[in-house]
N, CA, C and O of each residue as an XYZ file, in Angstrom:
336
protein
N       0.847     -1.181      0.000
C       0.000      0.000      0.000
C       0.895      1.248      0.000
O       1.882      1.365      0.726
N       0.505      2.087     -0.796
C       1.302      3.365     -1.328
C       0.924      4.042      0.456
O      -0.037      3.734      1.161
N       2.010      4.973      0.766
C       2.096      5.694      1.691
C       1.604      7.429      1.280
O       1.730      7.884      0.144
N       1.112      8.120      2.307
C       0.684      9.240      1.830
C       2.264     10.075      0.800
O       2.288     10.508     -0.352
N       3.003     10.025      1.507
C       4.802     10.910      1.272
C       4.905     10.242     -0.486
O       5.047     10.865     -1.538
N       4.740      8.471     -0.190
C       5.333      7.746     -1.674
C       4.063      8.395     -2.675
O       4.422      8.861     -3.757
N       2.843      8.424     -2.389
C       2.025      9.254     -3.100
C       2.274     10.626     -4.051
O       2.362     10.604     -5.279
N       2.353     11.649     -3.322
C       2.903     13.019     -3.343
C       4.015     13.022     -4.399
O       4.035     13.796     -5.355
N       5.244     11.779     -4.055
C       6.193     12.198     -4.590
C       5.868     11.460     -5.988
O       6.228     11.949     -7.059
N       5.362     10.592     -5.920
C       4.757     10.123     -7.218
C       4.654     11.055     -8.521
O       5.205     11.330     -9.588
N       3.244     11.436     -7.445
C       2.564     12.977     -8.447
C       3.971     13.970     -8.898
O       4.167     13.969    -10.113
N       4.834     14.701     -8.177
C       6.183     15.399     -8.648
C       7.152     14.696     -9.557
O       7.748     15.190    -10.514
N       7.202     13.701     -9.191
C       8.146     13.147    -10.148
C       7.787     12.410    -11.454
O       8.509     11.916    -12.321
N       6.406     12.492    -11.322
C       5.935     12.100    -13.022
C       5.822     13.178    -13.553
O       6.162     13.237    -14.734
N       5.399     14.195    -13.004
C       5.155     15.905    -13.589
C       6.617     15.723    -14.018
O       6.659     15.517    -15.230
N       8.071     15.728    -13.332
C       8.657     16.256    -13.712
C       9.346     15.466    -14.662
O      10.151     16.175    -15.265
N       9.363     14.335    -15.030
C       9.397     13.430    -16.166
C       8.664     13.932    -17.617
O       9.024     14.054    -18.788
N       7.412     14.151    -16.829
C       6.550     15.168    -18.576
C       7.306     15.859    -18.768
O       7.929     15.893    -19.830
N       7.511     16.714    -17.695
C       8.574     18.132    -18.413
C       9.840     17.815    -18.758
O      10.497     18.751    -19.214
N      10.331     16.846    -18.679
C      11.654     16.578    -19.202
C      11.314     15.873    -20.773
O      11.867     16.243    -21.809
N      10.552     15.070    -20.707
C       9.636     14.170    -22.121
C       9.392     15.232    -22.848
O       9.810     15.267    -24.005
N       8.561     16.457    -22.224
C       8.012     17.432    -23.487
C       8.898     18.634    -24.095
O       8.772     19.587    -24.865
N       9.874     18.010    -23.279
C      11.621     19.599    -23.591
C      11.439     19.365    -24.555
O      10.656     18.419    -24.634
N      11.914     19.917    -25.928
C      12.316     20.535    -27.028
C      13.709     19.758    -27.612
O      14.101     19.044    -28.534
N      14.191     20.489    -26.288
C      15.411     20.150    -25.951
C      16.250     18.660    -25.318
O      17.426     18.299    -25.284
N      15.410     18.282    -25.029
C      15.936     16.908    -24.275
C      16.251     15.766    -26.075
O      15.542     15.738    -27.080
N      16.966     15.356    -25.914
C      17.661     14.715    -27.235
C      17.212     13.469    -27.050
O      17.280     12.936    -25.942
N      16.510     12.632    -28.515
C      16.096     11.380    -28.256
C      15.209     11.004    -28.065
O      14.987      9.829    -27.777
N      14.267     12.040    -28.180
C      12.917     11.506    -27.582
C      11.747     11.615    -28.890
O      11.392     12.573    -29.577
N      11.428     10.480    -28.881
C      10.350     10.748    -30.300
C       9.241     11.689    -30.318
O       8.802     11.835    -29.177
N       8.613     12.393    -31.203
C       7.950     13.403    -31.779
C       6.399     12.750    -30.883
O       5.761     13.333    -30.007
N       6.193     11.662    -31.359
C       4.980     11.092    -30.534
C       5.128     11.290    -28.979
O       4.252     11.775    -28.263
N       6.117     10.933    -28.642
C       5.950     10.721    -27.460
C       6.166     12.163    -26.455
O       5.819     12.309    -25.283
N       6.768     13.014    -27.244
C       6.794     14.104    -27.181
C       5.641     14.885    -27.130
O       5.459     15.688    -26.215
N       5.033     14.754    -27.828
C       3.550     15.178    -27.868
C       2.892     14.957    -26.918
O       2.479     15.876    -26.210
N       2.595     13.486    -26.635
C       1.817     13.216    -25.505
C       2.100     13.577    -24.516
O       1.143     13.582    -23.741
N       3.209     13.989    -24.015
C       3.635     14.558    -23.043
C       3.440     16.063    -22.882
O       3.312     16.511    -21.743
N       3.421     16.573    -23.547
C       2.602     17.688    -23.425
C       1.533     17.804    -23.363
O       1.016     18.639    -22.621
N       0.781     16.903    -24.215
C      -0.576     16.835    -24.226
C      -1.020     16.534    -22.594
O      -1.947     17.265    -22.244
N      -0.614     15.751    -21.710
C      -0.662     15.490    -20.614
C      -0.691     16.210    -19.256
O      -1.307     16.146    -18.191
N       0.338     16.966    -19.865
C       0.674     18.093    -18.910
C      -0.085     19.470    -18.501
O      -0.135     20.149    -17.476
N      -0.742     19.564    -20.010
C      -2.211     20.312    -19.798
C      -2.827     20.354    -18.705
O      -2.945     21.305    -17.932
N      -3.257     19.236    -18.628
C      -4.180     18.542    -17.450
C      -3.629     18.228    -16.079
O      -4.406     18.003    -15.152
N      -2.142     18.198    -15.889
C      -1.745     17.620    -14.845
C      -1.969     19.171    -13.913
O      -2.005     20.339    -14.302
N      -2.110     18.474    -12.353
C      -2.386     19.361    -11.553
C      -0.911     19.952    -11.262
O       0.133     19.302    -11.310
N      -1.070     21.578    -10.891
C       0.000     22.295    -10.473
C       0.721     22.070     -9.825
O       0.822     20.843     -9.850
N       1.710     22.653     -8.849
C       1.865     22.314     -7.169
C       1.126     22.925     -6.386
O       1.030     22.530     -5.225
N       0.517     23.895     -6.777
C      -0.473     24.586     -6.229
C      -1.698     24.203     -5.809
O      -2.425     24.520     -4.867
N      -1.800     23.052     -7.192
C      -2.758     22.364     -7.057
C      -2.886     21.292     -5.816
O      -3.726     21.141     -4.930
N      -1.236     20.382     -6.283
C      -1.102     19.339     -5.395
C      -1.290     19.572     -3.869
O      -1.639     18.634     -3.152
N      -1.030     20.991     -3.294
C      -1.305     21.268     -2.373
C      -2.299     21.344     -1.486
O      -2.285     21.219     -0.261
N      -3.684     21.694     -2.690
C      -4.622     21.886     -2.251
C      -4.990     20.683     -2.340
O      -5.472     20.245     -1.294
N      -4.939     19.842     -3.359
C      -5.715     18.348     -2.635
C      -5.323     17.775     -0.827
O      -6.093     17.298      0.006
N      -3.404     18.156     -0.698
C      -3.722     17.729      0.628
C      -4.191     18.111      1.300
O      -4.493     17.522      2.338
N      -4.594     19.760      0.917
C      -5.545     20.033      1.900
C      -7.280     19.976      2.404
O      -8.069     20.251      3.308
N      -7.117     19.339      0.912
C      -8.655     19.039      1.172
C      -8.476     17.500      1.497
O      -9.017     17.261      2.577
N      -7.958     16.483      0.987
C      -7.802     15.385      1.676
C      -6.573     14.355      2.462
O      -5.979     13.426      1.915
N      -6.439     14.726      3.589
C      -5.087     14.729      3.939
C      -5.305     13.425      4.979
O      -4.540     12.962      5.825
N      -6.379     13.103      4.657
C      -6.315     11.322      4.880
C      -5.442     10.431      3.676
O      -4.727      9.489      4.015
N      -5.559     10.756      2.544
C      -4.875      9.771      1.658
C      -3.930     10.316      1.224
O      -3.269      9.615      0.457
N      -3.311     12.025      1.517
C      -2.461     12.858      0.895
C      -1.230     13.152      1.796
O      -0.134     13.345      1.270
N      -1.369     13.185      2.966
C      -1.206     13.078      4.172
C      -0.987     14.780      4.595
O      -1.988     15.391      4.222
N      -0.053     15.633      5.206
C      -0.133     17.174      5.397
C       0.349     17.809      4.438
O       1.165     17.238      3.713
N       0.023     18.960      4.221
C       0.291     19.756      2.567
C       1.606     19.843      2.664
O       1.910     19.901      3.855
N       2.572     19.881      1.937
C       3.784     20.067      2.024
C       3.781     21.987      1.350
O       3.150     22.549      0.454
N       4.610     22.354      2.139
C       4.680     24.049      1.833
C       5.020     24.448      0.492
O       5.734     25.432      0.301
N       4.436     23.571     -0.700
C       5.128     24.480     -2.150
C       5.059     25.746     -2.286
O       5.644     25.986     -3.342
N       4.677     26.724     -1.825
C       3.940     28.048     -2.142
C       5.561     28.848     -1.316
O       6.164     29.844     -1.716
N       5.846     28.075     -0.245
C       7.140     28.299      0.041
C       8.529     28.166     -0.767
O       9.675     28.305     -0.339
N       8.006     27.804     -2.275
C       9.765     27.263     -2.635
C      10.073     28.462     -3.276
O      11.299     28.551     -3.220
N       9.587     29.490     -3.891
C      10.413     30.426     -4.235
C      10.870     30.580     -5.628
O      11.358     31.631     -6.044
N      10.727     29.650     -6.256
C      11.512     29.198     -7.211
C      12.717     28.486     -7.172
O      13.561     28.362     -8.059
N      12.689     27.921     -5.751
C      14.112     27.148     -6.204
C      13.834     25.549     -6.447
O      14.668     24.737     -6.047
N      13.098     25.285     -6.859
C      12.516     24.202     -7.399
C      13.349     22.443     -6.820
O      13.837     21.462     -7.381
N      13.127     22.835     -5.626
C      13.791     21.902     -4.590
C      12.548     21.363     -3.970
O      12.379     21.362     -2.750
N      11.459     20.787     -5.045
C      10.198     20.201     -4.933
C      10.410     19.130     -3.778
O       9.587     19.281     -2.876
N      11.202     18.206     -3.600
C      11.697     16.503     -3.343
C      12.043     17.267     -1.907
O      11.304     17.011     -0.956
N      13.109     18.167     -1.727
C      13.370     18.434     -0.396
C      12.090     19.113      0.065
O      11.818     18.709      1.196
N      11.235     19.961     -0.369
C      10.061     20.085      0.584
C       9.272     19.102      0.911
O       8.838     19.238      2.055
N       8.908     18.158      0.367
C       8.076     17.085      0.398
C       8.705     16.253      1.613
O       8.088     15.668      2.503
N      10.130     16.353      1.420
C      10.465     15.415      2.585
C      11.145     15.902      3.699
O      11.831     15.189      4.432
N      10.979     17.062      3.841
C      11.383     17.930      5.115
C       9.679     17.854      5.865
O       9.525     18.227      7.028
N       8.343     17.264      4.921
C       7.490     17.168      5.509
C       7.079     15.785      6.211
O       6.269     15.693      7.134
N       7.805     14.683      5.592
C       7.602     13.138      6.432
C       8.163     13.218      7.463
O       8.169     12.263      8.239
């Protein structure tokens, strides 16, 4: 059974897989699959977002982790786990 923390980081680290899949720039990656990855990302929730689900359900999400705190330094993984 997935843990609330293995959850969370789930959600960040597939986001940040799209965004590496839908670079431009990232070398090697086919046109299809490229696509879909953007196409995906449309839809994927923010961190802003992710936040607010834990805060609306923080039985299966477990406590919001502070993104609104990062600033831009996009040290997603260390907030998440300065919160377990």
């Amino acid at each position: 059974m997935a843990t609330p923390y293995s959850r969370t980081k789930a959600l960040v680290q597939t986001k940040e897989l799209l965004v590496h899949l839908a670079d431009p720039k990232t070398d090697g990656i086919a046109e299809e699959l490229r696509s879909r990855a953007q196409a995906l990302l449309l839809a994927f929730p923010t961190l802003a977002e992710i936040e607010a689900l834990h805060r609306a359900s923080p039985e299966l999400l477990g406590p919001a982790p502070p993104f609104s705190r990062l600033s831009g330094s996009g040290d997603v993984l260390g907030v998440i786990d300065a919160t377990r």
